[in-house]
Wavefront OBJ file of the C-alpha trace (Angstrom):
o trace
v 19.519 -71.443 45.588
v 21.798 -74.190 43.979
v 24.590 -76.076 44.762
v 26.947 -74.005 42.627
v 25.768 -70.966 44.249
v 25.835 -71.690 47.931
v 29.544 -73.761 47.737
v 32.202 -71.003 46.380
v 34.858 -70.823 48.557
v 38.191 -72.708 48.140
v 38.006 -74.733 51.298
v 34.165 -75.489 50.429
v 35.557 -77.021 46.930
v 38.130 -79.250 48.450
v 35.864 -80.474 51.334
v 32.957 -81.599 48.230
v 36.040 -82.727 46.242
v 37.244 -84.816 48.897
v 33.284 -86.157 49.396
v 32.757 -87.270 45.557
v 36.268 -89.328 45.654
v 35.909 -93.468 45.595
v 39.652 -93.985 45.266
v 41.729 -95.173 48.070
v 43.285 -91.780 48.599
v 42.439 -88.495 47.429
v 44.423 -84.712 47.301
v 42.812 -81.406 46.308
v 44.288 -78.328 45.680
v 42.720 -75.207 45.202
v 44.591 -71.443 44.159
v 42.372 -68.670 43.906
v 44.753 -65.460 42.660
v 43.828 -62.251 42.126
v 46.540 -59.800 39.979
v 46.236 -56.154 39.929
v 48.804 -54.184 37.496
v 49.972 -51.003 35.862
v 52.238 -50.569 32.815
v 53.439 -47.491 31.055
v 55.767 -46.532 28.377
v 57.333 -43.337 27.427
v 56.688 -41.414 30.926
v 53.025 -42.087 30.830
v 50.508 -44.835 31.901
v 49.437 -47.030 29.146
v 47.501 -49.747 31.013
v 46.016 -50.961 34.432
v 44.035 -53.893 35.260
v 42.603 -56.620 37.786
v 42.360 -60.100 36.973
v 41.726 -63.420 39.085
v 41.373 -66.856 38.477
v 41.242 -70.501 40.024
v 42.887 -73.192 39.524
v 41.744 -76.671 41.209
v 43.876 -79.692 41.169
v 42.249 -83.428 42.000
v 45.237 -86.189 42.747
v 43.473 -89.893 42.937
v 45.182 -92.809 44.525
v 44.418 -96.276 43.607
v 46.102 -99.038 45.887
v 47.147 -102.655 43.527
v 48.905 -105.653 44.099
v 52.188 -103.928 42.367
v 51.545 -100.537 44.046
v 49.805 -97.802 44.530
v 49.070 -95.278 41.289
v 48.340 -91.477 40.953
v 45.962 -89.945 38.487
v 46.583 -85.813 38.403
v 44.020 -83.928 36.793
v 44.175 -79.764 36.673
v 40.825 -77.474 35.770
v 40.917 -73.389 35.960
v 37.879 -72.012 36.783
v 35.972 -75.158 38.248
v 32.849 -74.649 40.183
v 31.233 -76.910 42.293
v 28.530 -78.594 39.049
v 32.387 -78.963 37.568
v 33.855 -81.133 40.528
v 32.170 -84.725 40.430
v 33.951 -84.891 36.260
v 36.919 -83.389 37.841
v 37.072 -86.032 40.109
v 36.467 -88.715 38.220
v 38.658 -87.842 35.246
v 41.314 -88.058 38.188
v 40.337 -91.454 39.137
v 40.284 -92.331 35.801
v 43.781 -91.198 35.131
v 44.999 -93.133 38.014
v 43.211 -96.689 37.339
v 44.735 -96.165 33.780
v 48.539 -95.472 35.336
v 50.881 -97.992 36.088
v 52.225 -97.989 39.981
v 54.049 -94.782 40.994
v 57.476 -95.664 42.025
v 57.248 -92.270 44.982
v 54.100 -93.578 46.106
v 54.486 -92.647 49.852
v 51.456 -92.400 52.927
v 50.125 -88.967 52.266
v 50.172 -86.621 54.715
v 48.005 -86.126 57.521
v 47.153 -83.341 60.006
v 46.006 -79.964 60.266
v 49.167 -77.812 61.407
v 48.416 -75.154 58.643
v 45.084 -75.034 58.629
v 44.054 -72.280 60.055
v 41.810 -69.984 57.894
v 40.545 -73.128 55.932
v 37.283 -72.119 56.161
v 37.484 -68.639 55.180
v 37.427 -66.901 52.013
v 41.052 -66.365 49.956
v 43.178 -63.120 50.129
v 42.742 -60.876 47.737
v 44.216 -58.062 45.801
v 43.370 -54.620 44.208
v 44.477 -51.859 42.026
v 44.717 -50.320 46.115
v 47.981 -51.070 46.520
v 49.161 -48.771 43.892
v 47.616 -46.440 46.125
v 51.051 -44.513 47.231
v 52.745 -45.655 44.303
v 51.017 -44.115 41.850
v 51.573 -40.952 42.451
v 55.413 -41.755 43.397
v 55.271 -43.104 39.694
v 53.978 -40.326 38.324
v 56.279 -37.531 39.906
v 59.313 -39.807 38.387
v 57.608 -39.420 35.273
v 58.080 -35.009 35.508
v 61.477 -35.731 36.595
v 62.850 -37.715 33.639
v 61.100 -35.446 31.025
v 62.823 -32.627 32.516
v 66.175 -34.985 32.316
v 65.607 -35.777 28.979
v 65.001 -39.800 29.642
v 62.100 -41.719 29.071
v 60.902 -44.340 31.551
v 59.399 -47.702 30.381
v 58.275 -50.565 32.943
v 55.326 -52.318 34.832
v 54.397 -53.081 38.490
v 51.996 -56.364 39.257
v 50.988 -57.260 42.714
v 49.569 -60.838 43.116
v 47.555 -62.169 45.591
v 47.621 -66.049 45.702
v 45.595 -68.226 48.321
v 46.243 -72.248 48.078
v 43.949 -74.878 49.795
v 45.207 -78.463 50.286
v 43.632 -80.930 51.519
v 43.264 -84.686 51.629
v 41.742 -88.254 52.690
v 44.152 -88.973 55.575
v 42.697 -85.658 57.475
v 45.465 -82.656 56.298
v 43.941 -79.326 55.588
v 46.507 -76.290 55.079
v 46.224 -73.346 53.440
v 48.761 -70.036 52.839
v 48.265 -66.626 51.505
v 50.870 -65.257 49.359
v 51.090 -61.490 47.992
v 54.137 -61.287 45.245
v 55.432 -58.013 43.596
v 57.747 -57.207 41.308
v 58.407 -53.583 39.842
v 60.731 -52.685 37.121
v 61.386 -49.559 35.396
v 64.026 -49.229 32.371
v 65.630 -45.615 31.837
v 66.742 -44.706 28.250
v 67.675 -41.734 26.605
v 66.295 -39.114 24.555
v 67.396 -41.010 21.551
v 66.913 -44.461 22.787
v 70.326 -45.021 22.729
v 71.337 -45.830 25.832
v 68.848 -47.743 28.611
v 69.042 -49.183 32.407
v 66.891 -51.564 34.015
v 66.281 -51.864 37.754
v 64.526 -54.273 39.353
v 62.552 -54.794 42.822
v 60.673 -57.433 44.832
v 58.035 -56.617 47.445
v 55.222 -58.221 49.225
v 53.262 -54.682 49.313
v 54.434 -51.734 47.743
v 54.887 -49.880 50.853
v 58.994 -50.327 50.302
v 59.077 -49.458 47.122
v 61.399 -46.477 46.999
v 60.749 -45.069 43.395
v 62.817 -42.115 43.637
v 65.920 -43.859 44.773
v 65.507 -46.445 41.852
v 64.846 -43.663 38.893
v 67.853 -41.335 40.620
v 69.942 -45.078 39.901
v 68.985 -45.496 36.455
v 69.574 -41.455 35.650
v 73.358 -42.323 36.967
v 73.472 -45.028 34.801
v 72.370 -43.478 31.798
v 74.746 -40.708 32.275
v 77.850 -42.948 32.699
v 76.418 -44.468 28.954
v 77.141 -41.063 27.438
v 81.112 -42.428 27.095
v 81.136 -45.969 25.392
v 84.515 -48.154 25.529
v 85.056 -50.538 23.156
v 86.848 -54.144 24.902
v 86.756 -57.652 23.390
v 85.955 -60.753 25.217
v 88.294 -61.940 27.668
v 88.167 -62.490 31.318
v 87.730 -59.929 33.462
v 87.110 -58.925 37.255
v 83.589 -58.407 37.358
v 81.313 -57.308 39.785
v 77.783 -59.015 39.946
v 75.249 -56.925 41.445
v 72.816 -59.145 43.466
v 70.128 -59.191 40.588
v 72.733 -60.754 38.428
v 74.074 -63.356 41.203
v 69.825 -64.336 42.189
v 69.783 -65.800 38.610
v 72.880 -67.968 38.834
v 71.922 -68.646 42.240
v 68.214 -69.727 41.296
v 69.339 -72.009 38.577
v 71.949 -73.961 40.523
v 69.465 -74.394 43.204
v 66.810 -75.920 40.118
v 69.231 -78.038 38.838
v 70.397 -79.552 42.302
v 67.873 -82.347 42.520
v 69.241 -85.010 44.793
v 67.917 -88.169 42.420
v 69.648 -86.652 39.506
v 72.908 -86.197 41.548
v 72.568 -89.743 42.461
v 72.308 -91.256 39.425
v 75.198 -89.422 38.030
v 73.552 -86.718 36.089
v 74.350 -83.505 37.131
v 77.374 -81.514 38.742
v 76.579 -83.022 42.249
v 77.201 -86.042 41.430
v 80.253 -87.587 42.661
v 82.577 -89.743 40.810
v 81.994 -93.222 41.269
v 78.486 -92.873 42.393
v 76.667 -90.890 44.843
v 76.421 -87.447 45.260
v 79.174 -84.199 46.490
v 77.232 -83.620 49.738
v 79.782 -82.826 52.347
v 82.148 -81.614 49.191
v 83.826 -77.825 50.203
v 82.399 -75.591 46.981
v 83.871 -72.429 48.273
v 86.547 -71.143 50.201
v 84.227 -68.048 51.526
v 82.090 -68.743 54.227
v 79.290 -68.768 52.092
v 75.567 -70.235 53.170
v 73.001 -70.573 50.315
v 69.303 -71.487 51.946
v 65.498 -71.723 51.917
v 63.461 -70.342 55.232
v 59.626 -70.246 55.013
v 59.683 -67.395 57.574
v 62.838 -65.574 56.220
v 61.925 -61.790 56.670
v 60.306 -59.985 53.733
v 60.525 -63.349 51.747
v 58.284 -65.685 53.627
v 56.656 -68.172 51.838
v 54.468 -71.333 52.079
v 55.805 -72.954 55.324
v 54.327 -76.780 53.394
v 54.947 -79.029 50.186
v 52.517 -78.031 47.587
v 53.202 -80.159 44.122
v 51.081 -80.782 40.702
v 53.261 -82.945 39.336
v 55.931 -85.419 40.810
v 59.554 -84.702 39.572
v 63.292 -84.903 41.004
v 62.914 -83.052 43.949
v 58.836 -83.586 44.440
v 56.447 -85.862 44.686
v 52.187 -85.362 44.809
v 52.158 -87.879 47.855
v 54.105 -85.113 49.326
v 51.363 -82.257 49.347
v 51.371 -80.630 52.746
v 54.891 -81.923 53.890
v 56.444 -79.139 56.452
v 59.110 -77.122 55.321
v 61.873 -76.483 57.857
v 64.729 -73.463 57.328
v 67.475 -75.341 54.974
v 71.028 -74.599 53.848
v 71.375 -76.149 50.741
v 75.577 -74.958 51.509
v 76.747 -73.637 54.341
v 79.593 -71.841 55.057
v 80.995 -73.347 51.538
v 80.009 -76.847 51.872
v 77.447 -78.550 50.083
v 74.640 -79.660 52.937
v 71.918 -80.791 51.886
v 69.897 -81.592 48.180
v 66.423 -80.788 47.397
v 64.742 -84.311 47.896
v 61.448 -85.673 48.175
v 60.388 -88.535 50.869
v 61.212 -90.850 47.550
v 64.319 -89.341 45.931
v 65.850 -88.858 49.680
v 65.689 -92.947 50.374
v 66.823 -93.570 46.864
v 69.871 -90.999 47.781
v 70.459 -91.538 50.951
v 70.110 -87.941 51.817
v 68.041 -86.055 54.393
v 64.552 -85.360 53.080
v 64.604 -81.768 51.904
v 61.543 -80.384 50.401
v 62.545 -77.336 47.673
v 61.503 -74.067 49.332
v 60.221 -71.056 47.462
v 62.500 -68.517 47.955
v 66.580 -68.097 48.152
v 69.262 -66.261 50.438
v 72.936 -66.516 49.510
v 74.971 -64.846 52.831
v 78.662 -64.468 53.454
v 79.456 -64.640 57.351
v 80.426 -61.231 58.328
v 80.088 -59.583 55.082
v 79.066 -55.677 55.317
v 80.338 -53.904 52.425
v 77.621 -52.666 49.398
v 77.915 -52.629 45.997
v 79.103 -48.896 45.913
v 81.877 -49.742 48.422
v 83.429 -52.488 46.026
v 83.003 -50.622 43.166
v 85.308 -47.884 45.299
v 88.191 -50.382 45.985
v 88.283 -51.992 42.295
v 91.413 -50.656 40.904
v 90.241 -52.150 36.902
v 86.725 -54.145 36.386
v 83.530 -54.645 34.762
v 80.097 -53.512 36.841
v 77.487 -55.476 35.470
v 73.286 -54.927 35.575
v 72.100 -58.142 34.865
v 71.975 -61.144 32.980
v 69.298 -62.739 30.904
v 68.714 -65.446 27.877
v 70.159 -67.855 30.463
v 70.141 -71.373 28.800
v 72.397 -74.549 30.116
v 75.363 -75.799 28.090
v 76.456 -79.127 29.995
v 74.574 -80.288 33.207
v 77.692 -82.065 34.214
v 79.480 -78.752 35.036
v 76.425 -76.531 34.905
v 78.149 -74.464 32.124
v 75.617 -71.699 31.487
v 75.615 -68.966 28.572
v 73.449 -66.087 28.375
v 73.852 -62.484 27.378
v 74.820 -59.146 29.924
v 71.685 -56.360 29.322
v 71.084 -52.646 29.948
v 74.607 -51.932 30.998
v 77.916 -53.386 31.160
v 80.157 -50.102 32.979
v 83.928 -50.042 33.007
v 85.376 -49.376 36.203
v 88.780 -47.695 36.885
v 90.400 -46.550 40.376
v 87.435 -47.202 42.109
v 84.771 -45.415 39.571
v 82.670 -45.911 36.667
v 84.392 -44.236 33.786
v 81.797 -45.387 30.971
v 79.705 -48.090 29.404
v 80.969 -51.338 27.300
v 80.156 -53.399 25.239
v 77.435 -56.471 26.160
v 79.012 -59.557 26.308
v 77.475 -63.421 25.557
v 79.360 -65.449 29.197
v 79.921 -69.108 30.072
v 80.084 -69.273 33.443
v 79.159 -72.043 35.537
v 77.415 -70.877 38.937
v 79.035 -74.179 40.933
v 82.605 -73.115 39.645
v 82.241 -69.398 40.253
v 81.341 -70.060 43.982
v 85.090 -71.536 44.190
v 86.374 -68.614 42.207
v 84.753 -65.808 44.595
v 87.105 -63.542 46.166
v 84.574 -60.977 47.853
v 80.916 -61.050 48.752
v 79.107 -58.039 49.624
v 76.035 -57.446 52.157
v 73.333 -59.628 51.113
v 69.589 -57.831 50.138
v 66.328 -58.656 48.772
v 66.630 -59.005 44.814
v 64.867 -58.558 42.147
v 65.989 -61.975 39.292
v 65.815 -60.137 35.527
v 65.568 -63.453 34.099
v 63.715 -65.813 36.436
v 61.223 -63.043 37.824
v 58.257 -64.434 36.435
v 59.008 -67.475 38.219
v 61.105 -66.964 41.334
v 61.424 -63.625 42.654
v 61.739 -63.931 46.205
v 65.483 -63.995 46.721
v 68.330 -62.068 48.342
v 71.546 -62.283 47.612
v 74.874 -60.256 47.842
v 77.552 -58.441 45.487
v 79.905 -61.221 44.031
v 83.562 -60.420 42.952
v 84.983 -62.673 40.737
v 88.779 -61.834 39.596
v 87.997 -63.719 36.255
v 84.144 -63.827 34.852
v 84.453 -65.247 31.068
v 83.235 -62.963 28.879
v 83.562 -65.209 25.768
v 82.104 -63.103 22.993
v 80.695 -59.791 22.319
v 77.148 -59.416 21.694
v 75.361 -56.763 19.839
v 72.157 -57.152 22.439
v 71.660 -53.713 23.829
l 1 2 3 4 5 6 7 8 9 10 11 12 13 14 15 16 17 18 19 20 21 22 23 24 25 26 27 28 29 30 31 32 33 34 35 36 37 38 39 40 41 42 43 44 45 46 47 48 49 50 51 52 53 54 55 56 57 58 59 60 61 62 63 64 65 66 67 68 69 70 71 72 73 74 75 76 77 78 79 80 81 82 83 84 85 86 87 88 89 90 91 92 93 94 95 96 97 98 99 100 101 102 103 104 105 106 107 108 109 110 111 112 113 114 115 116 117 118 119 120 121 122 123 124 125 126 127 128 129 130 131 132 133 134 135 136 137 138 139 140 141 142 143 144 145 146 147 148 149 150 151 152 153 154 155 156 157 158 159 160 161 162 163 164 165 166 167 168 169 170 171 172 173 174 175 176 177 178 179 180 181 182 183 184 185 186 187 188 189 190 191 192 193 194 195 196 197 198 199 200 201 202 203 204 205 206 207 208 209 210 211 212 213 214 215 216 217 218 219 220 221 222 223 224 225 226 227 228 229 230 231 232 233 234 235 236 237 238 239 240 241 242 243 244 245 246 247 248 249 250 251 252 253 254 255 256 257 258 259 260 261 262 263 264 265 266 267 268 269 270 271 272 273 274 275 276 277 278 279 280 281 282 283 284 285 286 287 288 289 290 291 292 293 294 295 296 297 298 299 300 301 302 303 304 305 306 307 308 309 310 311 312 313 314 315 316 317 318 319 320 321 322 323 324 325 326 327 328 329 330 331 332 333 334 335 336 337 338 339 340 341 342 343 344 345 346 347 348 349 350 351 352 353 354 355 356 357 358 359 360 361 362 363 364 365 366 367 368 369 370 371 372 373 374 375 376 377 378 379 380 381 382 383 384 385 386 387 388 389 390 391 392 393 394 395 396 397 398 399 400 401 402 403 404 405 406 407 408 409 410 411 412 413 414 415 416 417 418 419 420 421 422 423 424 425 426 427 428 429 430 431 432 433 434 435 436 437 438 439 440 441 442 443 444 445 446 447 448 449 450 451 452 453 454 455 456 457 458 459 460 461 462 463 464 465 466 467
């Protein structure tokens, strides 16, 4: 039996990995990822599948007079005969670098490494197992409503290995799903979208989320005509996770430092300890926050503002980015921290926006709005000036006009320019926060939860013919 055959589990790779190195410090990481999914269009199934893959990730360190370099080098679908070029091409990369100015001590220990030795989680077309038929009962129901249902659900199972030279071995499992299901009508003239994150599929309510979209598509049947303008709007928490998400990308503490971005303070340094909103508002990143737990260690690639390779396998601690409307803390790496003089504060993969004692749902400030705009979602997010974090984008599958505390009918979609640092000064009511589903960052952040937003003045400053 060969080599390849006998070593094929992740932790076997990065222990041979870590063997073949000659550099003066070596990192491995190893996903293995298996994706099961089903999509359908038009009330009926169209496709279901199951795919995996691996991805394995050599970082070589070469100590010089001027420094210490890093060589990165990223394979998918390395075996073991694959690992000794790997390597090499990583120690090549690095010996060919200049010296990394966030070369820090890498990490040591073996606080997350239980399971190392064990084969990765895995997925299968299983967990459908009590959706499926959910699905499919949805399916009667909006041909004898006279809607058609469009949409896909993906469940991914995603086991990383780290490990490296000074003795660190960690590894997490992480299942990610995402379900969304668009409602139009008969004639395909009017269409909803909802949206929801799970870890399993067992709370995944299908019923309640067609039963929304059929309300929605009924309150389409009356369209209102209004031009742009500002206007009291309420963002559902979908809508405020994408805002939300992109403020927290774009909140790097080097950048703020050096004056690039909208924490940066006049004059030099950066707004930490700066009130951003009068609500008691706490945005922040827990590893173990319930139903959105995530890797509890730093896992990076690539080095950038907020992370560094030398930083691989770095705990992550609960962090409030704001809390109770101050600006706290910066996502920082050991590197961009010292340069900032901030706390080091590792970026953490998911998001929770809360408002201290906030209890009231969407429907509830819907009910007290005496003249508004309900929103769905946004999407085509792109940024217009860093130093404000201006952002324009488009509204999509439903813009509804609210009067005396109900929906009367559906408007117009709208292009905004908003930015998400301003609005959180502008805020007059947050609702009860819950797990989100992102429209536009999904595919890369989905494990959020965040509350309605009012805001008395949302700039709507176009119309758009996007339906």
């Amino acid at each position: 039996m060969t080599e390849a055959m006998t070593v094929t589990k992740p932790g076997e790779i990065v222990e041979r990995a870590l063997e073949l190195s000659r550099a003066d410090g070596c990192v491995v990481i190893v996903r293995e990822s298996t994706t099961a999914n089903l999509r359908w269009a038009g009330n009926a199934l169209t496709t279901n599948g199951l795919t995996q893959g691996r991805q394995v990730t050599v970082i070589a360190t070469v100590d010089g007079a001027e420094g210490t370099a890093a060589g990165v080098v990223s394979r998918s679908g390395v075996t073991v005969d694959g690992l000794a070029d790997l390597v090499a091409a990583a120690e090549r990369a690095a010996r060919d670098a200049g010296p990394a100015e966030d070369a820090k001590p890498l990490v040591g220990g073996t606080r997350f490494g239980a399971g190392f030795d064990d084969a990765p989680a895995r997925t299968s077309i299983e967990v459908f197992r009590d959706f499926a038929p959910a699905l499919g009962e949805a399916f009667a129901r909006a041909r004898a409503g006279g809607r058609k249902l469009y949409g896909f659900a993906q469940h991914e199972m995603a086991t990383t290995y780290v490990g490296n030279s000074a003795g660190l071995r960690a590894r997490h499992d992480q299942p990610t799903g995402t379900f969304e299901l668009n409602a139009k009508s008969a004639d395909m003239s009017r269409s909803a979208w909802a949206g929801v994150a799970t870890r399993d599929f067992t709370d995944v309510d299908i019923a309640a989320t067609e039963a929304e979209l059929e309300q929605r598509v009924g309150w389409a049947a009356r369209r209102i005509d209004l031009p742009a303008g500002r206007y009291e709007t309420l963002l559902p928490p979908s809508a405020v996770a994408d805002l939300m998400i992109y403020l927290a990308w774009s909140a790097g503490a080097r950048d703020a430092h050096e004056g690039r971005t909208v924490f940066s303070k006049p004059g030099g340094g950066t707004r930490v300890g700066e009130k951003l909103s009068t609500l008691p508002l706490t945005l922040l990143g827990d590893p173990a926050y319930p139903g959105l737990a995530c890797a509890p260690f730093s896992t990076a690639v690539a080095s950038g503002d907020a992370s560094s390779v030398f930083d691989n396998g770095l705990p992550l601690e609960p962090t409030s980015w704001i809390a109770d409307g101050v600006l706290s803390a910066l996502p920082a790496s050991r590197f961009s921290a010292e340069l900032a003089g901030v706390p080091v504060a590792p970026e953490v993969d998911n998001l929770v926006l809360k408002s201290t004692g906030a209890d009231r749902s969407l429907a509830d400030m819907v009910a007290s709005t005496e003249r508004g705009l309900l929103l769905t979602c946004l999407w085509y997010i792109r940024e217009v000036d860093p130093q404000t974090l201006l952002l324009t984008g488009l509204t999509r599958d439903g813009v509804y006009l609210v009067e005396n505390g109900e929906v009367v009918g559906a408007v117009n979609n709208y292009r905004f320019n908003e930015s998400p640092v301003d609005l959180l000064g502008r805020v007059t009511e947050a609702g009860r926060t819950e797990r989100t589903m992102p429209r536009e960052w999904g595919d890369y952040f989905s494990r959020a939860a965040m509350p309605p937003l009012r805001v008395p003045d949302f700039n709507m400053s176009s119309v758009s013919q996007a339906s």
